[in-house]
PDB file with SEQRES, HELIX, SHEET and CRYST1 records, atoms N, CA, C and O in Angstrom:
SEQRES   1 A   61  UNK UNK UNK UNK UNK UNK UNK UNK UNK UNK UNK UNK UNK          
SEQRES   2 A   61  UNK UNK UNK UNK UNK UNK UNK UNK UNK UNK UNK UNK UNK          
SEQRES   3 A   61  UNK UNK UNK UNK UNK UNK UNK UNK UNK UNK UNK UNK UNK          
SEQRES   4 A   61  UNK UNK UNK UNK UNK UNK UNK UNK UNK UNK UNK UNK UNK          
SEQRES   5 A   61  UNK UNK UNK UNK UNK UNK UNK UNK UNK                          
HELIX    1 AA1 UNK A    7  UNK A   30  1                                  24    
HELIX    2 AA2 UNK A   36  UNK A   49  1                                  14    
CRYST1    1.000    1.000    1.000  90.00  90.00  90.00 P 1           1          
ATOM      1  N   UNK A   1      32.918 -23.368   6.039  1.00  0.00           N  
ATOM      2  CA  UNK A   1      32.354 -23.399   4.716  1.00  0.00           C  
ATOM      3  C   UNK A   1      32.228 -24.827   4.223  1.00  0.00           C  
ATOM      4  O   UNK A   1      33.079 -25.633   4.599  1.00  0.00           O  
ATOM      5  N   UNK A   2      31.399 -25.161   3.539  1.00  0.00           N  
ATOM      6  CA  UNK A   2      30.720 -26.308   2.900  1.00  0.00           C  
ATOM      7  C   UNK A   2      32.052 -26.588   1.464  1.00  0.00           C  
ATOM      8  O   UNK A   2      32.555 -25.843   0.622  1.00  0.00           O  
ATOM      9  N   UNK A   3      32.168 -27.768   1.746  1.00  0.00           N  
ATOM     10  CA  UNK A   3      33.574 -28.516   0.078  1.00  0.00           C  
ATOM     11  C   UNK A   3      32.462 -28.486  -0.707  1.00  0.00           C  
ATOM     12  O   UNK A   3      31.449 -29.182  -0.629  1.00  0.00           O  
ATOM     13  N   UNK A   4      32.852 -27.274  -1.773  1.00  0.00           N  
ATOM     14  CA  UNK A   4      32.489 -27.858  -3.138  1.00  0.00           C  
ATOM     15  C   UNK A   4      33.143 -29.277  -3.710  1.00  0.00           C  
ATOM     16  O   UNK A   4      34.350 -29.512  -3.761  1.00  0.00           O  
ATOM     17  N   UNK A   5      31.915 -30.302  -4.191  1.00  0.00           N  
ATOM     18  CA  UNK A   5      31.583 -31.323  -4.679  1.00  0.00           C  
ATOM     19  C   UNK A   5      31.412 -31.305  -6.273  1.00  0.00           C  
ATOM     20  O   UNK A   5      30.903 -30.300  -6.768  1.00  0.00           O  
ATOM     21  N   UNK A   6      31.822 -32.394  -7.130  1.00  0.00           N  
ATOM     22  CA  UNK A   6      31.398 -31.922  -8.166  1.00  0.00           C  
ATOM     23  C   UNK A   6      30.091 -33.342  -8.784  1.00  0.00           C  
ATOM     24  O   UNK A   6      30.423 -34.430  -9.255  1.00  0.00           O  
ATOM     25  N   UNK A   7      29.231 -33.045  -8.658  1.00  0.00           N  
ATOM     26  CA  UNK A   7      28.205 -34.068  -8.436  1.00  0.00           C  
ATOM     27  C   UNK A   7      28.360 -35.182  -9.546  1.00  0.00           C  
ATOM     28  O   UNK A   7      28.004 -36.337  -9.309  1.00  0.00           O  
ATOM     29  N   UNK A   8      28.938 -34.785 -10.854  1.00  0.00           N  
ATOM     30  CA  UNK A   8      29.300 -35.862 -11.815  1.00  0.00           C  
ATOM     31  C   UNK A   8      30.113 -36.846 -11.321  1.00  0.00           C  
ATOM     32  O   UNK A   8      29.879 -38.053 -11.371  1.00  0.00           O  
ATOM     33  N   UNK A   9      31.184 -36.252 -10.787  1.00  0.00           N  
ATOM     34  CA  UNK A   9      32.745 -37.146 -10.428  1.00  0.00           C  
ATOM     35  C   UNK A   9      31.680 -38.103  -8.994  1.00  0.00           C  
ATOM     36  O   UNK A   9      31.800 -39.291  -8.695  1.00  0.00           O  
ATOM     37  N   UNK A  10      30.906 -37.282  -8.494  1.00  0.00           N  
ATOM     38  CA  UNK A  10      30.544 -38.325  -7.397  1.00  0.00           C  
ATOM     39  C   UNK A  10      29.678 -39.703  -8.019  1.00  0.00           C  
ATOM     40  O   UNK A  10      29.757 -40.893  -7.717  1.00  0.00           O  
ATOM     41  N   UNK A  11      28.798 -38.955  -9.052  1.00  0.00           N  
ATOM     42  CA  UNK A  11      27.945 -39.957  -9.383  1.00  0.00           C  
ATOM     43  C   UNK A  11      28.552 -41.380 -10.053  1.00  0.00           C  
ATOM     44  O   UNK A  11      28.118 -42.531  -9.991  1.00  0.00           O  
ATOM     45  N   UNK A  12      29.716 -40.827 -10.704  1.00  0.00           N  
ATOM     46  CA  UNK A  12      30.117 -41.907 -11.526  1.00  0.00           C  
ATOM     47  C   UNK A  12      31.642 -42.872 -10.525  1.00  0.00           C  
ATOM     48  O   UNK A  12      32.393 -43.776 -10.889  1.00  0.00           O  
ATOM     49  N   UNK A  13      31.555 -42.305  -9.559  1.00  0.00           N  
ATOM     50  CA  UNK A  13      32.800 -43.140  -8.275  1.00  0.00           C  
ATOM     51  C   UNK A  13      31.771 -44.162  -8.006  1.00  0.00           C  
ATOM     52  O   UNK A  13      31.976 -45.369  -8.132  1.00  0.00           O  
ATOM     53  N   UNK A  14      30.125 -43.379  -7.451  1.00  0.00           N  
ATOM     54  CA  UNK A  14      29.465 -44.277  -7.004  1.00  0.00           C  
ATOM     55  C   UNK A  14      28.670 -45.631  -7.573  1.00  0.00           C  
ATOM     56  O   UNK A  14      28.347 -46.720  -7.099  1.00  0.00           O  
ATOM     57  N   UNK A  15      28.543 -44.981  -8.792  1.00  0.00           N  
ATOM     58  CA  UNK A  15      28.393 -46.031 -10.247  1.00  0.00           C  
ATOM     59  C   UNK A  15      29.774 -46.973 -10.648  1.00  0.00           C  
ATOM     60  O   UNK A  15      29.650 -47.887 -11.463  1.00  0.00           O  
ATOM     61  N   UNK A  16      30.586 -46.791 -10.256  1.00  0.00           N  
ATOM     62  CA  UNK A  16      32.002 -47.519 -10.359  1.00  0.00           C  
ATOM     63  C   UNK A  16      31.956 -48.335  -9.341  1.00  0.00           C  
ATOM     64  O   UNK A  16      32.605 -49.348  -9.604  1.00  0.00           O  
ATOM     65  N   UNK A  17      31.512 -48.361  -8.351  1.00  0.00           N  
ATOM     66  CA  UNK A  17      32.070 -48.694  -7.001  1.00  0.00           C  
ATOM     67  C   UNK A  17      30.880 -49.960  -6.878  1.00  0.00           C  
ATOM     68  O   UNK A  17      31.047 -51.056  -6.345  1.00  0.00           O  
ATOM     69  N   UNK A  18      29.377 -49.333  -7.686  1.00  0.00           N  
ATOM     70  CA  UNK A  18      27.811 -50.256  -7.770  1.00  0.00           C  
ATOM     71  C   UNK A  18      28.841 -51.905  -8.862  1.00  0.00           C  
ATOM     72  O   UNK A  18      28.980 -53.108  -8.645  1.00  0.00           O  
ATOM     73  N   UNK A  19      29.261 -51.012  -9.887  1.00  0.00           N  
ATOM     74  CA  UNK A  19      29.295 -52.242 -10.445  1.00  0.00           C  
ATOM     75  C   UNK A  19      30.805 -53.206 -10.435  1.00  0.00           C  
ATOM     76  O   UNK A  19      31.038 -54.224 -11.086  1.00  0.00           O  
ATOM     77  N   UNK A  20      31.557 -52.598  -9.613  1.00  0.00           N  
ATOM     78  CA  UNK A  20      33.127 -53.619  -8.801  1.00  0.00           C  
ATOM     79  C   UNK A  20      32.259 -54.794  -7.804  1.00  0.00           C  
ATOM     80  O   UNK A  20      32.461 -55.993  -7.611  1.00  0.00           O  
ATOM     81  N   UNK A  21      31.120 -53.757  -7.242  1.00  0.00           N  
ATOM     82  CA  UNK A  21      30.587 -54.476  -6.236  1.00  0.00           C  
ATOM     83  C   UNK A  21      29.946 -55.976  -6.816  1.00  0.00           C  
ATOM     84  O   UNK A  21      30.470 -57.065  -6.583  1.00  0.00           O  
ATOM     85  N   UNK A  22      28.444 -55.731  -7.783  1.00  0.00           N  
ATOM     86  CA  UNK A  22      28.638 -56.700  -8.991  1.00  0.00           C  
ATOM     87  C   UNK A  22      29.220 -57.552  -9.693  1.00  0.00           C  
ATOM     88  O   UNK A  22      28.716 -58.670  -9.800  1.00  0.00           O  
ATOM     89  N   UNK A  23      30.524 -57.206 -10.397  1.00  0.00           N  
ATOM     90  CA  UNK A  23      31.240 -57.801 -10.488  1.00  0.00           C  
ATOM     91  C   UNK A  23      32.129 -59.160  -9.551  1.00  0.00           C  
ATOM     92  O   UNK A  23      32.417 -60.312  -9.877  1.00  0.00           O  
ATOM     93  N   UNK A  24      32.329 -58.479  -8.471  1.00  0.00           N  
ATOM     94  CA  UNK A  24      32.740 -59.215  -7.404  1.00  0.00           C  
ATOM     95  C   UNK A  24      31.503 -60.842  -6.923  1.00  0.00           C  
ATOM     96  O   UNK A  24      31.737 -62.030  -6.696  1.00  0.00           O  
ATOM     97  N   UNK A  25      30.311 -60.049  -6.963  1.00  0.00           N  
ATOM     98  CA  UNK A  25      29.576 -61.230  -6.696  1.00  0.00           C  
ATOM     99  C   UNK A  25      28.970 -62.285  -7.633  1.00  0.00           C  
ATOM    100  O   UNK A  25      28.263 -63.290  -7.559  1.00  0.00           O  
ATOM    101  N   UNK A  26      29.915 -61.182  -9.003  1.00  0.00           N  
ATOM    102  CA  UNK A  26      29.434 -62.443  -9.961  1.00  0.00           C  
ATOM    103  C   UNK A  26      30.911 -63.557 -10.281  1.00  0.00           C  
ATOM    104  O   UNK A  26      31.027 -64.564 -10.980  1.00  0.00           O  
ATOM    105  N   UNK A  27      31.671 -62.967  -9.593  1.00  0.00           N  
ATOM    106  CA  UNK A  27      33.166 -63.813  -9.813  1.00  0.00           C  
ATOM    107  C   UNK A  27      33.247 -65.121  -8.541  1.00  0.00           C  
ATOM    108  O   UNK A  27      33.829 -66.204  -8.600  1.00  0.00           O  
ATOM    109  N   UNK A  28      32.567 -64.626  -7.619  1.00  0.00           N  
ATOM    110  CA  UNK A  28      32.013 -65.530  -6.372  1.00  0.00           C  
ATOM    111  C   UNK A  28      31.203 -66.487  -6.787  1.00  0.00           C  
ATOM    112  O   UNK A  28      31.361 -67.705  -6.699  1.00  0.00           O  
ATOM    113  N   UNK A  29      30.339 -65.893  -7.238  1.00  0.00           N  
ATOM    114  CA  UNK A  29      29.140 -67.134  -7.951  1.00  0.00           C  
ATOM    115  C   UNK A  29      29.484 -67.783  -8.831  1.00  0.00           C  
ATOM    116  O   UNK A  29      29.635 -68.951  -8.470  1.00  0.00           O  
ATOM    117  N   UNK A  30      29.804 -67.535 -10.366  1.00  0.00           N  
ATOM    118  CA  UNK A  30      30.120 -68.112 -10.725  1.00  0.00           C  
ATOM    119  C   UNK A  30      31.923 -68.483 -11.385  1.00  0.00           C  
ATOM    120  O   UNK A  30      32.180 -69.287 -12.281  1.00  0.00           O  
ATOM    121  N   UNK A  31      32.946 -67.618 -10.611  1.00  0.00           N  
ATOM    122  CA  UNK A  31      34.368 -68.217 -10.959  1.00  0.00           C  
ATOM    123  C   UNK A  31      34.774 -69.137 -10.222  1.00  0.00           C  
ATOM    124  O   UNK A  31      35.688 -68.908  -9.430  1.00  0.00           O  
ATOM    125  N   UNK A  32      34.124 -70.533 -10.321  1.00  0.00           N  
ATOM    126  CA  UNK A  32      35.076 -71.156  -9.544  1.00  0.00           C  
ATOM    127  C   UNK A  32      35.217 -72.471 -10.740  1.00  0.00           C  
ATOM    128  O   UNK A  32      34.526 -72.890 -11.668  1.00  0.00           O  
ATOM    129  N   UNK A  33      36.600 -72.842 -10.076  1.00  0.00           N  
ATOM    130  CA  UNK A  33      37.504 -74.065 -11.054  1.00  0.00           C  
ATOM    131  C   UNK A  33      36.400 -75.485 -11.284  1.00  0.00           C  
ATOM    132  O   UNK A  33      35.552 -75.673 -10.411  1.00  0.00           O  
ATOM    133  N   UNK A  34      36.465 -76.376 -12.408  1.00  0.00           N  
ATOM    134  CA  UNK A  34      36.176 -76.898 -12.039  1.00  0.00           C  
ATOM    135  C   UNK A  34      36.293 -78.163 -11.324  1.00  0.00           C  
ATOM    136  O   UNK A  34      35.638 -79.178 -11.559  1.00  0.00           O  
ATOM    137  N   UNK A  35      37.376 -77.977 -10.240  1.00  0.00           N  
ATOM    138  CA  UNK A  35      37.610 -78.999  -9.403  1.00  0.00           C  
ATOM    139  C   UNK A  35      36.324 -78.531  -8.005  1.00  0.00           C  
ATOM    140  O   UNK A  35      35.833 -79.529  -7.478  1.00  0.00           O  
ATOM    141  N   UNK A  36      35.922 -77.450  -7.563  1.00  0.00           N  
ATOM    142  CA  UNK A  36      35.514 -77.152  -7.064  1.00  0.00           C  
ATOM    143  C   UNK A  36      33.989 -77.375  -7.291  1.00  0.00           C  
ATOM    144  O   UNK A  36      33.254 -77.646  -6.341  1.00  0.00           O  
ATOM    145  N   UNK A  37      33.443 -77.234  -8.804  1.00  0.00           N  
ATOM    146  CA  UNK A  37      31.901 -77.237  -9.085  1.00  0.00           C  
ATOM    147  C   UNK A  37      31.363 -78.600  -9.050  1.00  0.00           C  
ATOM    148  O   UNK A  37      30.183 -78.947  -9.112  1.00  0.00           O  
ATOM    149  N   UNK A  38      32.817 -79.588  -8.901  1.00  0.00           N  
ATOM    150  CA  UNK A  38      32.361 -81.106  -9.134  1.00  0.00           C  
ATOM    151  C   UNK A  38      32.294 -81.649  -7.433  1.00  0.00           C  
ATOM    152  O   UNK A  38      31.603 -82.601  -7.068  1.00  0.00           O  
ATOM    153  N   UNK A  39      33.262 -80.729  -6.420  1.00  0.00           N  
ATOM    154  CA  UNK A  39      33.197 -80.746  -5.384  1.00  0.00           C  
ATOM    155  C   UNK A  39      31.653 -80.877  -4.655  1.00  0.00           C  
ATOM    156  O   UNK A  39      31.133 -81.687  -3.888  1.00  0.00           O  
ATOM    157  N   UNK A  40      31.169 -79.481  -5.408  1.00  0.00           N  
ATOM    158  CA  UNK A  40      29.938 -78.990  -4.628  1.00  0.00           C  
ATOM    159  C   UNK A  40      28.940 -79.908  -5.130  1.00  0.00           C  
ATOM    160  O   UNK A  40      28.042 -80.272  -4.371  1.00  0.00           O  
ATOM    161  N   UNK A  41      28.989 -80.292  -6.235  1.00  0.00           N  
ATOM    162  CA  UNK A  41      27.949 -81.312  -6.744  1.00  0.00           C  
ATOM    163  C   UNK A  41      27.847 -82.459  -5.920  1.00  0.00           C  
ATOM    164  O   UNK A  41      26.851 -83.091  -5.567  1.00  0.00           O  
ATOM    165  N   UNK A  42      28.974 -82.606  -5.692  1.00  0.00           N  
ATOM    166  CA  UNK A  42      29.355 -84.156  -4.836  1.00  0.00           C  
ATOM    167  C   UNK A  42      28.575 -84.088  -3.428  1.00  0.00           C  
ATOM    168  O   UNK A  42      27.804 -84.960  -3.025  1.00  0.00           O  
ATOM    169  N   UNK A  43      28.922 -82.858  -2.727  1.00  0.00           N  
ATOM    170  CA  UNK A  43      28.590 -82.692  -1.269  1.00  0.00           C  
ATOM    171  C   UNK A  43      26.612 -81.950  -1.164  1.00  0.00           C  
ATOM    172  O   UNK A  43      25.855 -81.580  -0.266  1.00  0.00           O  
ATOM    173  N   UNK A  44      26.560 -82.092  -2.787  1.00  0.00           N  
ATOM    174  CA  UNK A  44      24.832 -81.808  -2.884  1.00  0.00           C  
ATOM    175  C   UNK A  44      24.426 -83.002  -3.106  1.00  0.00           C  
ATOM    176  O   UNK A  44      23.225 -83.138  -2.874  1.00  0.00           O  
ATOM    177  N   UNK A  45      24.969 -83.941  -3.472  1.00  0.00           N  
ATOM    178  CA  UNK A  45      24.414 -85.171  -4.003  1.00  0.00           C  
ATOM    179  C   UNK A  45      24.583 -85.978  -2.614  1.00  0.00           C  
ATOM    180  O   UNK A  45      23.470 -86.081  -2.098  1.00  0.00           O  
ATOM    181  N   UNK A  46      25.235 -86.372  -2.105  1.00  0.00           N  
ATOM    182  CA  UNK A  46      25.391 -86.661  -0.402  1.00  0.00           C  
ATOM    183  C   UNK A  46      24.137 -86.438   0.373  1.00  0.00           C  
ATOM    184  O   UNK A  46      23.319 -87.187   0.906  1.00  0.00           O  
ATOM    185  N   UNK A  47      24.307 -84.792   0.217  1.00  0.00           N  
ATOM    186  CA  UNK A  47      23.610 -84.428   1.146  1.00  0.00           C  
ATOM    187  C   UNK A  47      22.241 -84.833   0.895  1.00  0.00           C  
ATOM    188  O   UNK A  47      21.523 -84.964   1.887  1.00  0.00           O  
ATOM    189  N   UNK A  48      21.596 -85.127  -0.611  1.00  0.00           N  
ATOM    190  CA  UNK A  48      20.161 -85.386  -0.678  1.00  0.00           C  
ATOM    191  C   UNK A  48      20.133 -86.890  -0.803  1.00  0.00           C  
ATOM    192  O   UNK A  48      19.085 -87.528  -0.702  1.00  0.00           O  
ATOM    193  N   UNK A  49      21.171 -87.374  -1.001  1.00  0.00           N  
ATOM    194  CA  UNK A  49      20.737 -89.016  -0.856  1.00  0.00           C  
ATOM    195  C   UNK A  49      20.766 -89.096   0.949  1.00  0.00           C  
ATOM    196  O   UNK A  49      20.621 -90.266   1.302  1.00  0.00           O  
ATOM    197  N   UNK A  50      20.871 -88.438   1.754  1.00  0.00           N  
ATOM    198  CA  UNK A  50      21.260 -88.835   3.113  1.00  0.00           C  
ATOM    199  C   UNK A  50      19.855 -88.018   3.554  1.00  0.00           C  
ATOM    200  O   UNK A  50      19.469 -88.350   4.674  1.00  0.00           O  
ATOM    201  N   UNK A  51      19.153 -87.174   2.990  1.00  0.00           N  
ATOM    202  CA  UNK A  51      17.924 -86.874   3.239  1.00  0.00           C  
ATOM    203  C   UNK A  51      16.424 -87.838   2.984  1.00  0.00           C  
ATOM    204  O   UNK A  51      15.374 -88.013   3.601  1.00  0.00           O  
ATOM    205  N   UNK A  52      17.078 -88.345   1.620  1.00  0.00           N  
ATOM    206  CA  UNK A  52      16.180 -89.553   0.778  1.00  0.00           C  
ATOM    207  C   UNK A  52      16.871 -90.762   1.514  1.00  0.00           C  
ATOM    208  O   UNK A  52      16.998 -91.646   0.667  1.00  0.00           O  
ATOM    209  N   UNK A  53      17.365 -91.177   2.704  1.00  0.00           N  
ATOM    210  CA  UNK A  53      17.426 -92.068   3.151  1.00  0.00           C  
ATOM    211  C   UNK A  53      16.435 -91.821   4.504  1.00  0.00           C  
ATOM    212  O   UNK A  53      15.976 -92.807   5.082  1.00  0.00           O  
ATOM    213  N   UNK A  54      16.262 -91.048   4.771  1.00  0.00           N  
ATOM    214  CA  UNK A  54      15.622 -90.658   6.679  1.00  0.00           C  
ATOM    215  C   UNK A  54      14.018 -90.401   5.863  1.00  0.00           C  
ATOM    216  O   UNK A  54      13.090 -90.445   6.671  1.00  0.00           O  
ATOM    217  N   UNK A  55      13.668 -90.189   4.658  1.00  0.00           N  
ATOM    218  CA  UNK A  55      12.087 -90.539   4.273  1.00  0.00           C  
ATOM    219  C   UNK A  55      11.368 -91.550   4.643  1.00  0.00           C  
ATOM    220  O   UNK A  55      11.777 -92.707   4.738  1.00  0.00           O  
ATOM    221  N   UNK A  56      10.287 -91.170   4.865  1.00  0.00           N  
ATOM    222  CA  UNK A  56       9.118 -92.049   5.234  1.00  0.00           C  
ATOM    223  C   UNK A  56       8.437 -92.205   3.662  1.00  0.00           C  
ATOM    224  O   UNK A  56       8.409 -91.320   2.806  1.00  0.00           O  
ATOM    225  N   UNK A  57       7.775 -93.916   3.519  1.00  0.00           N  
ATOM    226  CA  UNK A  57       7.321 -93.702   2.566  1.00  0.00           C  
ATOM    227  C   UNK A  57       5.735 -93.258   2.418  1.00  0.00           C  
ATOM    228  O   UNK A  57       5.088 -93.429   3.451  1.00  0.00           O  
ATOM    229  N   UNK A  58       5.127 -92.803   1.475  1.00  0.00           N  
ATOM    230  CA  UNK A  58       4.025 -92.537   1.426  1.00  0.00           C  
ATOM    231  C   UNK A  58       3.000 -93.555   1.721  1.00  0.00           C  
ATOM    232  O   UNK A  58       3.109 -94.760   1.493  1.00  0.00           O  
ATOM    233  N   UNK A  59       1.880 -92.882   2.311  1.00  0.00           N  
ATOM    234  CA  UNK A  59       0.952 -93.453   3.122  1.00  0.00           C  
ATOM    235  C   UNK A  59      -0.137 -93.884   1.571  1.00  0.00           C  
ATOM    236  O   UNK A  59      -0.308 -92.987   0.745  1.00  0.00           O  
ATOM    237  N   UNK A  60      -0.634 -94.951   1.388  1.00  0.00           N  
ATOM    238  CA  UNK A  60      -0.997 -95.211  -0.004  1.00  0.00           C  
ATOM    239  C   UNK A  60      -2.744 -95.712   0.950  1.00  0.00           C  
ATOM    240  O   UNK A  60      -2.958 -96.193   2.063  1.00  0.00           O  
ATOM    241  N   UNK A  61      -3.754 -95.236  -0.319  1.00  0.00           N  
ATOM    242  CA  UNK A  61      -4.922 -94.958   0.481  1.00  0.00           C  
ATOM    243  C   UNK A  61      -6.033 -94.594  -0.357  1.00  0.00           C  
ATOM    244  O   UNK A  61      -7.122 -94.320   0.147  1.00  0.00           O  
TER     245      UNK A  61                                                      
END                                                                             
């Protein structure tokens, strides 16, 4: 025989579970300290001055 289900209790586990999930990727994105956001700034700023160093300059014409 087939488990009776009770389709509310499912809908709203699965609606619980949608927005932990959410939650989670918004605590990833944006909870971090800011020793860390000055980190990442640092290792973005690196990284594009070390890109803006290997440029060619424009061909003028």
């Amino acid at each position: 025989m087939a488990e009776i289900v009770n389709l509310r209790a499912v809908r709203k586990t699965r609606e619980r579970a949608k927005k932990r999930a959410e939650a989670d990727e918004n605590a990833a994105r944006f909870g971090r300290t800011k020793a860390l956001k000055a980190l990442e700034k640092a290792r973005a700023g690196k990284a594009r001055d070390a890109l803006d160093a290997h440029r060619r300059e424009e061909p003028q014409g």
